[in-house]
Each structure stands twice: as structure tokens, then as C-alpha cells.
N, C-alpha and C positions, 0 to 999 in steps of 0.2 A: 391140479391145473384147471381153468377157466375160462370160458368163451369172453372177452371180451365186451361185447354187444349185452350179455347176461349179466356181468356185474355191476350195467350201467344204468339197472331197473332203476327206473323211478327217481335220476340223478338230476333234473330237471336241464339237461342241455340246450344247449344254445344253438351249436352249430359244430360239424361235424367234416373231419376231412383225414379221409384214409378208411382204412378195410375196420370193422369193427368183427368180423368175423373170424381174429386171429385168437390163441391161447394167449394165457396170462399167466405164468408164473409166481406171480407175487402182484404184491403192490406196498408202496412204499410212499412216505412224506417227508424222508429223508434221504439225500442223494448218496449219503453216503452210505447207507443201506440196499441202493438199489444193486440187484443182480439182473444177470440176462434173461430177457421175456418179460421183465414186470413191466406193470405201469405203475407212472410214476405221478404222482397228484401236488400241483404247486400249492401250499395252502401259504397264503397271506398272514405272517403269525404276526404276533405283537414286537418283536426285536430284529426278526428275520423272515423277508419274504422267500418263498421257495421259487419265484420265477426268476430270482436271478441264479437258479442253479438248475435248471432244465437242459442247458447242453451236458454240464456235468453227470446230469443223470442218464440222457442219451451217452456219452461217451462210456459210462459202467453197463451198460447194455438195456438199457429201458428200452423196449418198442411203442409204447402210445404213454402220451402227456393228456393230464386233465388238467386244466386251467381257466382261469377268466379272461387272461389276453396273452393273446397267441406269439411267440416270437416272432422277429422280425424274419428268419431265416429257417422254412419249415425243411426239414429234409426227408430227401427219400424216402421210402418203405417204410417211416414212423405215420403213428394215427396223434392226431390231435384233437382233443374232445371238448369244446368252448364250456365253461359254466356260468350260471350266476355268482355262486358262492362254492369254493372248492372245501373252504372248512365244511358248509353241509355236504356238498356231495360227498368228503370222502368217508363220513358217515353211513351214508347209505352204498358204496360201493366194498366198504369194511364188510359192511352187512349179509352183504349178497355175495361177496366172495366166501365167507365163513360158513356159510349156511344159516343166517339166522340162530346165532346160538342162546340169542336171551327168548327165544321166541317154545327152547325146549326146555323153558325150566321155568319158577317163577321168581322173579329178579324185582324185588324190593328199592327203591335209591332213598337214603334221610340225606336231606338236606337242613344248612341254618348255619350259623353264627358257631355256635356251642351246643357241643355233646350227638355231635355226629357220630366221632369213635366209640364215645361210649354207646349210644343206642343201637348201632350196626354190630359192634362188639357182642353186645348182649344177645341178639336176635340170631347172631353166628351162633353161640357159647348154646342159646335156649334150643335152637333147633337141633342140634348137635344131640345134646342130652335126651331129646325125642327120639334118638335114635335114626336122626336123617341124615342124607349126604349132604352137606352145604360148601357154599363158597362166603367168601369175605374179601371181598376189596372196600382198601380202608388205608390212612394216613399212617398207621403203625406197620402195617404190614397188608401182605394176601394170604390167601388160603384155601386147600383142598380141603378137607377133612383134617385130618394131623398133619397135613403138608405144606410148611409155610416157607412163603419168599418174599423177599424184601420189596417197599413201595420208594418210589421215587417221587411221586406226587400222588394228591390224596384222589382224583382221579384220574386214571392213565390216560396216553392220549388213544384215541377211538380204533388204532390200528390191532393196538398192544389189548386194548380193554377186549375184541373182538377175541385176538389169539386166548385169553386168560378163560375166556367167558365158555370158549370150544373144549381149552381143557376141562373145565369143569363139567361141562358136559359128560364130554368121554369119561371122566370118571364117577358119571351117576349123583349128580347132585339134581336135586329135587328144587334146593331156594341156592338163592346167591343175595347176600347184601351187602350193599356196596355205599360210600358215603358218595355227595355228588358235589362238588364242589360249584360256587359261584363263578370261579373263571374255566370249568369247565363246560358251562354252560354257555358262558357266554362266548366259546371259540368253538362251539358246536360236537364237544368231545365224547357229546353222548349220542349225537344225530343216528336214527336208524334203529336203537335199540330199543326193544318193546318190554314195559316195564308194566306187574303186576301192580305194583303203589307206589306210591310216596307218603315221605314223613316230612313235615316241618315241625323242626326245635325250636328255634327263637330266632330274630335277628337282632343285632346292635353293632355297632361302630367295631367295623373292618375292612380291610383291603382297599380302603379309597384311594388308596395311590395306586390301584389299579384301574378301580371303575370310574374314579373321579368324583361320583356324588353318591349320596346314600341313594336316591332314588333309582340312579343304575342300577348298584348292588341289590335290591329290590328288586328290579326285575329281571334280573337274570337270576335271580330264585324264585322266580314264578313263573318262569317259562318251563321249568320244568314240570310243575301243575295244571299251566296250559295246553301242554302237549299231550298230558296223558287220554287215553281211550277209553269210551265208555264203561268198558267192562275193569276197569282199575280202578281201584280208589285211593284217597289224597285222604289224609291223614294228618291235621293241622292240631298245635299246641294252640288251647280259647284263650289260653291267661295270655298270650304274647300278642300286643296293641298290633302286628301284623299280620297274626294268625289266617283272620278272614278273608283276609286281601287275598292269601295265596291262594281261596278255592272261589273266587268272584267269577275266573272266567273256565274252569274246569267241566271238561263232559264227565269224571269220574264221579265216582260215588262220595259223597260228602260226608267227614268224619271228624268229629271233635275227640280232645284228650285234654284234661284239666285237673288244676287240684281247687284254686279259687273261684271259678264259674262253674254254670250248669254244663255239662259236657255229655258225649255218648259213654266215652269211658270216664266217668271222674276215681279219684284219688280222697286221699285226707291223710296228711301227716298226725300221727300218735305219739310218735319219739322221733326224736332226732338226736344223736348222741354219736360217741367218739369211736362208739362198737357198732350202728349200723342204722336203719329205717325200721319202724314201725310204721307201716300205711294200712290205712283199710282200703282194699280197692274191691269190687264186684259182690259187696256184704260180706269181705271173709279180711279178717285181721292177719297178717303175715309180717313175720320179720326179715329181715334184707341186710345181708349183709355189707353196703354199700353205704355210703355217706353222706348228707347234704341234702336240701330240699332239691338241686338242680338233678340230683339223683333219680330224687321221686318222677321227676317229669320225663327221665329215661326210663325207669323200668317203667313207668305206666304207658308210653308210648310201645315199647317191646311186647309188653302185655298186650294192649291193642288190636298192632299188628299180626300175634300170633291167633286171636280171637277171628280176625277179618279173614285170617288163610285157614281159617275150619279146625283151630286147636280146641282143647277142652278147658273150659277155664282153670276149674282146681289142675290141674296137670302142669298149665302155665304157669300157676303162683307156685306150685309148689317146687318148681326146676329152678325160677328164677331167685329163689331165696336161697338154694347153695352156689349161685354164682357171685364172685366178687370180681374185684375194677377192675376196667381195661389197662394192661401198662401204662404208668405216667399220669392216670387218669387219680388224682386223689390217691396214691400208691402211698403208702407207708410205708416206709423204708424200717426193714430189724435193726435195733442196735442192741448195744449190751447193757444201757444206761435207761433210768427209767422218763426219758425225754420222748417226745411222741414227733416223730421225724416226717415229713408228707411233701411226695414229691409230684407235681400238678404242670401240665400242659400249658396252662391260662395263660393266653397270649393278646389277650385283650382286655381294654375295661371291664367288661362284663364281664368276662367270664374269672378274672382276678376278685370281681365284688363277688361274686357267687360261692367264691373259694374261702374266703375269707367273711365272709357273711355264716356260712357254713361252720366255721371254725367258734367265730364268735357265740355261736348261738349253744355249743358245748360244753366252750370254757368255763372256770370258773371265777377267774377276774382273781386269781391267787398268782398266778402263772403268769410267764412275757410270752407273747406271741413275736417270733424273729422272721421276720420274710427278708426273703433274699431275691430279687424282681432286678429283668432288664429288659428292653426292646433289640427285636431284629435291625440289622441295618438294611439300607435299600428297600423298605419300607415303611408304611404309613407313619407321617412324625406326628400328625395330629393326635393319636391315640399316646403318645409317648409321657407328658404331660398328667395323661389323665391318669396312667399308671401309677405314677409316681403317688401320686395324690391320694389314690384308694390305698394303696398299700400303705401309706402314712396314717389312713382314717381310721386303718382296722388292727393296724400293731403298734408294740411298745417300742421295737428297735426295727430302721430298715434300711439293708444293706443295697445301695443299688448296685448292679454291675453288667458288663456284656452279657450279651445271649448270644446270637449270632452276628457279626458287627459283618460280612461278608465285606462290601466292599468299601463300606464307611469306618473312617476314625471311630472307636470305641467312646473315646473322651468327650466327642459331638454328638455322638446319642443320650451320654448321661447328661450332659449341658441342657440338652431338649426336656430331659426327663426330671431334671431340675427345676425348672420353670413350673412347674405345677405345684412345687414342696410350700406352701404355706408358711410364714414365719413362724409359727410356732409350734411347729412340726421340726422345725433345723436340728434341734438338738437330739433329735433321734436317728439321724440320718447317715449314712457314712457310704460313700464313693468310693468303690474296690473294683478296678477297672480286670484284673485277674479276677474270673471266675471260679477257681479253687480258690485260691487264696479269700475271696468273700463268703464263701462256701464253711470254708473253716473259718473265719471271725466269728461267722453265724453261732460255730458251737462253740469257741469258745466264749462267746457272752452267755450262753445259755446254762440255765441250771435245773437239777433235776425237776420234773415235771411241766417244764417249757415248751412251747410246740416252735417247732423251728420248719419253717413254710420256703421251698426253694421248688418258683415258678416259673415259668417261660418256657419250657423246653421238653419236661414229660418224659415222653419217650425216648427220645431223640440220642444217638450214642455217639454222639460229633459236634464239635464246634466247627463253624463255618464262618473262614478268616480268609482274606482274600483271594477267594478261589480254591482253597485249598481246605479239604473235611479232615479235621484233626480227631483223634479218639477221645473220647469227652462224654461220662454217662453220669448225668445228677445223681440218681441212684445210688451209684458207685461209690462216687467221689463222698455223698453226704454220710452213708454207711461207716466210711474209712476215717474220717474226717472225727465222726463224731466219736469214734472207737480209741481213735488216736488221742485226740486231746481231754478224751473222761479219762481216759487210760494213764494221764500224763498227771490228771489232778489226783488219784487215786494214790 
């Protein structure tokens, strides 16, 4: 429990009316979580305002409202606390009610486009093997040490992040890394919390049907550069044409990572191949279990990282070379057939060319490359198009089909996703609006030593069809799929 008046340091108020000298029980950004004593904080979201539901949260027992405009009809013995902006304050109210819990550990955020999971992954997995206590919030999951719970978004929102951040605490975690999302930034989800560094990946064409233009999405990944504190350092990908921008207006300490420019940390790919990385990094050759140039720029970022937090270098390459992919991340699926199966996240242009850039660079031009690619519905159609289109430039056969169609027609995504297919692409193309069922076409056109590529969704153990999370794991399904029908030609 909580003095009121104390967890509203630094909340930048407005105006004030009622006792601030009451306890607080909780606090809450949703009414229907509120209990008696809490306060309740109206945050202005993007679908749903919280000030139309402040009697609701008085009637569940809230004693004081933070808000930006006050109800018409203030009642008795409740405090009402005016703000600028309730998304920041409840940031710094999260904060101060927890005790500061990023403030007793060192809390890392990567941010970018591509290869959040994976670099925060690795940074969990490396520190871990050093023998520390860490945390991991992250798009796959969270995690204590060996104790892991499931994510709802890749970052929570600032009530939830706070509670996660205290557990980790109390259980002796020394780092926490966490990926940082662009619309958690931009709705203020990380306000409050004091953060050791930052990583920037790369940015390319996503979420515009959020932010509306790339230059939003841009900076709302560079606010979190901007905020950070002298004594933190910002940790920028050179090769990425946005790199620089993100440490232009930063009081931290200025740090590059590259494989093609001069950099603080630079890299150099040696191998690249279908069993892992050869990179030289810090004058020592190491092999890597992991795959793909987009790779190289994750473990050199995690290497980085562990060098900037006082690790030993040979100790860092040497931990990082028995760690392999984050789930869904370039995952290779077992099968029984000698077909080389790979199940990938890539939910975007880019990060679909990287995937299949990666592939290509392997193969041996003997073999068909089968991608099996769809788009989310209820978001961006712009990138929809362009999907199609790489996944046409880099295989032999490509099956389109749903990924998440949520609340959109399936048939109207691949329409969208059609438009990009080139005439002379058509005849590799085929439309399988069931996601098993395109799943398995995939294997059975495929023949031994084919790489059969099934993207969009990675991790993910759910199809999400109007409203409703059905059980659905690419993994699964390609695993079964492909056992089934070698098994049938056999």
C-alpha cells in the first residue's frame, strides 16, 4: 500500500482536487480491474478512451482518478488529479508505486523493424550461461531464469511491465532484456523506466497502418534514444541508412555495430551456409550456430552489448557459439526426409528478403525453393503486395495463404497480395486460402533435398480468425505434414 501524493512524483499535474494524502491499493488502466482503494488512471488509448469509464471505476471501488479532463460530476470523498498526458503519467505513477524496479537491475530495451527476438533472445540465452540471474520480455514469451510465461504483446503495457520487472527483481536478476516495440513507445508504455542501453536493428516498411507514415514509425524509435541518460549507452546498427539518426539527439554514450562499415564493434562474414556463421569478430574467427547474414548483425549486436556491460570478450564468443535460434526465428523444423524444412517469423518485406536472401546465398541452384507466405489482416495492405513479390523473386514455387486474416476476408488479403505477383511469376504461384492445407501442397511438390520456407508467423501456436485464437503451430503442422505425405510416396 501507497501514499497517494508519493506516487504522483514527478506526474507533471495540472490541478488537484481532494486529499492526496490517502493510501492506494493498486492502480489500474483498466476499470475492470480496478479493486477498492486503487487509483484509477484514464489513459486516452487508440480504440478506447478510459474517461468514458471513470464512473465505472469509481462504482468498483477506485478512490482517486488521474486524468486529462475531469468529469462533469466530481463526487464526494474521490481525489481527482488533472494531467497533461495520463499515457506518460501513468508511467511514472507505475514507477513509483513499484519502487523503481528497472532502476535495481540493468535493463537493456532492442529495438527496430527485425531481429528484436532474436538479439534480446540471445542476450537472455548469453547471460544466462554466464551464470546470471536475467529476465526476458520479449514477442515469444517472458522469463525468469527457467521460469517462463506467456507475452500478449511484444511490449506489455507499463502497469504489467512494472509488476514483471519487480518479479524479477525479487528473484535476483542482475539484467533484464526486453524488445521495445514502436507502438509502445509511441503510447508511452515504457514512461518511467530507467534503462542501462539501447539497441537499434534496422528499420524498413511496417506498422503504417498504425503510425501512418514512415517518418512517425521513425520516431517513435528514436524516442527511445532520446530519452535515454547520460550514463546509458545507445547502441546503433552503421550498415542501417537510419542508424545515425537514432543517436543524433542521445545524451548516452555513442556506439556503433557493423559488418560493411567501419564500426566500434565491426564483424566479417567467412561462411555462410545451411549449418551456421563463420564471422570474425574482435580478431578471433568463431563459428555460430545460427544462420543468415541478418544473423551476423544479431550476435554482433549481443556481443556488443555484453562487452559495453563489462563481459570478457573470448567468454562472450565463446557462450555465443553454443547458442542456436530463438523459436520461429529461422527454426528448422526435424523431419524424416532429407528436405531441409525452416520455419521463420518474417512478417515483413524486409525481413522475408533477408530470409530468403539467406537461403539463396546456400543453395545450390539443384534444389526448388517452396515458400509458403501470407499477411495479417487488420493490418498494413501496403506491405502486402510487396510480399508477394519477393517471395516470387527468391523461389521456384509460392504458395500464398492466410496467416492471421483476424477480422478481414482471407480471399481480400491474398487479392491485395496478388497485385504484386509479376506476369511472369503466375505460373509459380498458387492461392490456398487454408493454411494446412497450403502447408501440405508445399510438401507435397517438394522432393528430396528441397527447402520448403513457411513464413509469417514463427512462433506463434494460433490462428487468429475473427476474434477467436484457434490452435495452429507452423512447426507442428510442417513437421506432420511433411512425414505424412514422404511417408505416402514411400
Amino acid at each position: 500500500m501507497a501514499v497517494l501524493k508519493d506516487i504522483l512524483y514527478k506526474a507533471s499535474i495540472s490541478a488537484v482536487s481532494g486529499d492526496t494524502s490517502q493510501a492506494v491499493t493498486g492502480i489500474a488502466s483498466d476499470s475492470r480491474e480496478v479493486q477498492k482503494g486503487n487509483l484509477f488512471v484514464a489513459v486516452k488509448g487508440t480504440q478506447v478512451d478510459g474517461h468514458d469509464y471513470v464512473e465505472s471505476a469509481l462504482d468498483s471501488g477506485a478512490t482517486s482518478i488521474v486524468c486529462e479532463e475531469l468529469p462533469q460530476n466530481l463526487r464526494d470523498g474521490v481525489t481527482y488529479i488533472t494531467v497533461d498526458n495520463s499515457a506518460q503519467a501513468i508511467g511514472l505513477i507505475a514507477a513509483n508505486y513499484f519502487g523503481h524496479p528497472s532502476k535495481k537491475m540493468d535493463l537493456i530495451a532492442v529495438t527496430g523493424t527485425n531481429g528484436k527476438t532474436t538479439t534480446a533472445t540471445l542476450l537472455f540465452d548469453l547471460f544466462r550461461s554466464l551464470g546470471y540471474n536475467v529476465g526476458l520480455i520479449s514477442t515469444v514469451n517472458n522469463r525468469i531464469n527457467e521460469y517462463e510465461f506467456s507475452a500478449t504483446h511484444t511490449t506489455p503495457d507499463v502497469i504489467g511491465l512494472n509488476k514483471i520487472l519487480l518479479k524479477m527483481v525479487a528473484q535476483g536478476c542482475s539484467y533484464c532484456f526486453m524488445e521495445a516495440s514502436s507502438h509502445a513507445m509511441d503510447q508511452h508504455r515504457i514512461a518511467g523506466l530507467k534503462f542501462k542501453g539501447a539497441v537499434f536493428t534496422n528499420l524498413s516498411h511496417d506498422h503504417l497502418d498504425y503510425h501512418g507514415s514512415f517518418d512517425h514509425y521513425l520516431s517513435a524509435k528514436k524516442k527511445l534514444f532520446d530519452d535515454l541518460p547520460a550514463q546509458a549507452f545507445a547502441l546503433t546498427n552503421v550498415d542501417d541508412k537510419r542508424g545515425f539518426i537514432m543517436l543524433q539527439n542521445t545524451k548516452a554514450q555513442k556506439v556503433t555495430y557493423g559488418i560493411r562499415r567501419m564500426a566500434d564493434f565491426k564483424g566479417k562474414i567467412l561462411t555462410n551456409s545451411i549449418k551456421g556463421l563463420e564471422l570474425e569478430i574482435d580478431q578471433k574467427v568463431v563459428w555460430f550456430k545460427l544462420i543468415g547474414e541478418f544473423n551476423a548483425y544479431n550476435l554482433l549486436a549481443a556481443f556488443a552489448v555484453g562487452c559495453l556491460l563489462g563481459m570478457e570478450s573470448e567468454e562472450l564468443l565463446t557462450q555465443l557459439s553454443n547458442i542456436g535460434p530463438a523459436p520461429g526465428r529461422f527454426d528448422r523444423v526435424p523431419t524424416k526426409s532429407e528436405i531441409t524444412a525452416i520455419v521463420d517469423y518474417a512478417h515483413t518485406p524486409d525481413a522475408l528478403d533477408k530470409v530468403l536472401s539467406a537461403i539463396k546465398g546456400f543453395r545450390t541452384g539443384q534444389e526448388q525453393v517452396i515458400t509458403v507466405v501470407g499477411c495479417g489482416g487488420n493490418r498494413d495492405r501496403e506491405k502486402r503486395p510487396l510480399m508477394a513479390n519477393i517471395a516470387c523473386k527468391y523461389s521456384d514455387r509460392v504458395i500464398l495463404t492466410s496467416d492471421n486474416p483476424r477480422d478481414e476476408a482471407p480471399e481480400s488479403i491474398l487479392e491485395d497480395m496478388q497485385k504484386g505477383i509479376n506476369a511472369s511469376y503466375l505460373s509459380k504461384v498458387l492461392s490456398i486460402v487454408d493454411r494446412k492445407e497450403a502447408i501440405k501442397t508445399a510438401c507435397s511438390l517438394s522432393a528430396e533435398n528441397d527447402i520448403i520456407l513457411v513464413a509469417g508467423k514463427g512462433h506463434e501456436t494460433y490462428q487468429e480468425v475473427k476474434g477467436v485464437r484457434h490452435d495452429f503451430d507452423d512447426r507442428v503442422i510442417l513437421s506432420e505434414m511433411l512425414d505424412l505425405v514422404k511417408g505416402e510416396d514411400q
